[in-house]
C-alpha positions, 0 to 999 in steps of 0.5 A, spaced: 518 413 562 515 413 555 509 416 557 512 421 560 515 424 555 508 423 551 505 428 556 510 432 556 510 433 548 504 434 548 504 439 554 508 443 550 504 442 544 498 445 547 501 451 551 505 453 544 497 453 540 495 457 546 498 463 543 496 462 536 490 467 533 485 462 531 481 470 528 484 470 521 485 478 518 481 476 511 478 469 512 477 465 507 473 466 502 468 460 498 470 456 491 468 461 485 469 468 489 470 475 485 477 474 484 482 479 480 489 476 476 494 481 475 500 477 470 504 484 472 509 484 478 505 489 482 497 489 482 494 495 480 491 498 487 495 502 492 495 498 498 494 491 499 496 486 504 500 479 501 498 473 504 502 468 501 504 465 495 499 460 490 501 455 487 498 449 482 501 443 478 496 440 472 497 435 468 498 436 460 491 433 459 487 438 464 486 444 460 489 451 462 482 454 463 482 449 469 488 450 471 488 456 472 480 455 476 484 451 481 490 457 483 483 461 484 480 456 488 486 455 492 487 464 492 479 464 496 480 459 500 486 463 502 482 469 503 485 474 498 482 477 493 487 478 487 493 474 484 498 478 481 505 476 477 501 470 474 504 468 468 502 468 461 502 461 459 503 455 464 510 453 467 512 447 464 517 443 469 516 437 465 514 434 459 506 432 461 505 437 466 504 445 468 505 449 474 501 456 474 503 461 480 502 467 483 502 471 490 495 472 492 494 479 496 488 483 499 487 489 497 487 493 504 482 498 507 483 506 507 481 508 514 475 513 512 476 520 513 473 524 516 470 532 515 474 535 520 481 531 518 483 536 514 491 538 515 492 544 518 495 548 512 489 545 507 485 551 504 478 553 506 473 549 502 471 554 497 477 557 496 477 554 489 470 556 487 471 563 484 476 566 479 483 567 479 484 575 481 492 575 480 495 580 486 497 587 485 504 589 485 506 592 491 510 599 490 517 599 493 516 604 499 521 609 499 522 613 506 527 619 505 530 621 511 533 628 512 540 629 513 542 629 522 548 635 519 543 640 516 546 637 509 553 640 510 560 635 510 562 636 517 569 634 514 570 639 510 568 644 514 572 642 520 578 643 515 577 650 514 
């Protein structure tokens, strides 16, 4: 009865592994790779990707050079790229030990634009090459037209 419920356990677990993407968007990246560290809450690029949260505890006796060297250990091998919302100075949650931590991103490709992906109201390319020539005012146009009665008051003449 036991072994059934083992391979039934283990069918379960096998057929929910099957719908797991073994491809990584940003795979991981070696110990020592070209990282950047934002301490601000928001990094410096325009688009970026999260890719989770990294976070080291160090014991007092371990500088915060090394402390730090392991965030970004751990942000490579999660395949970012930059850290942000870093704090200054280590947490310090208890009296021998600090914690640093960050959210590790990467920043996001830009499709590559292409000559002919311009809107449709864009102007031409040379349209800032030259001068500014302002337009000339146009004249308002006036049109006279001519009386239908001849210029004579049909009221005043049917009275009479």
């Amino acid at each position: 009865m036991h072994a059934r419920v083992i391979v039934g356990l283990v069918f379960f677990a096998l057929l929910a592994c099957a719908g797991t993407k073994s491809e990584r968007r940003y795979p991981r990246r070696p110990p020592g790779c070209a990282l950047t560290i934002y301490h601000s809450p928001i990094p410096d690029v325009t688009v970026w990707d999260d890719l989770g949260v990294a976070e080291v505890g160090c014991h007092l006796d371990e500088s915060e050079v090394a402390c730090l060297q392991r965030l970004r250990t751990d942000a490579c091998r999660m395949g970012g790229d930059m850290i942000y919302n870093v704090p200054k100075r280590a947490l310090r949650p208890l009296e021998r030990a600090m914690i640093y931590r960050g959210m590790v991103a990467h920043t996001r490709d830009l499709p590559a634009k292409k000559a002919d992906d311009k809107p449709a109201d864009a102007p031409p390319a040379d349209a800032g090459s030259g001068p500014i020539v302002p337009l000339p005012l146009a004249a308002p146009e006036v049109v006279a037209t001519p009386p239908t009665d001849g210029g004579v008051d049909v009221q005043s003449e049917r009275r009479r």
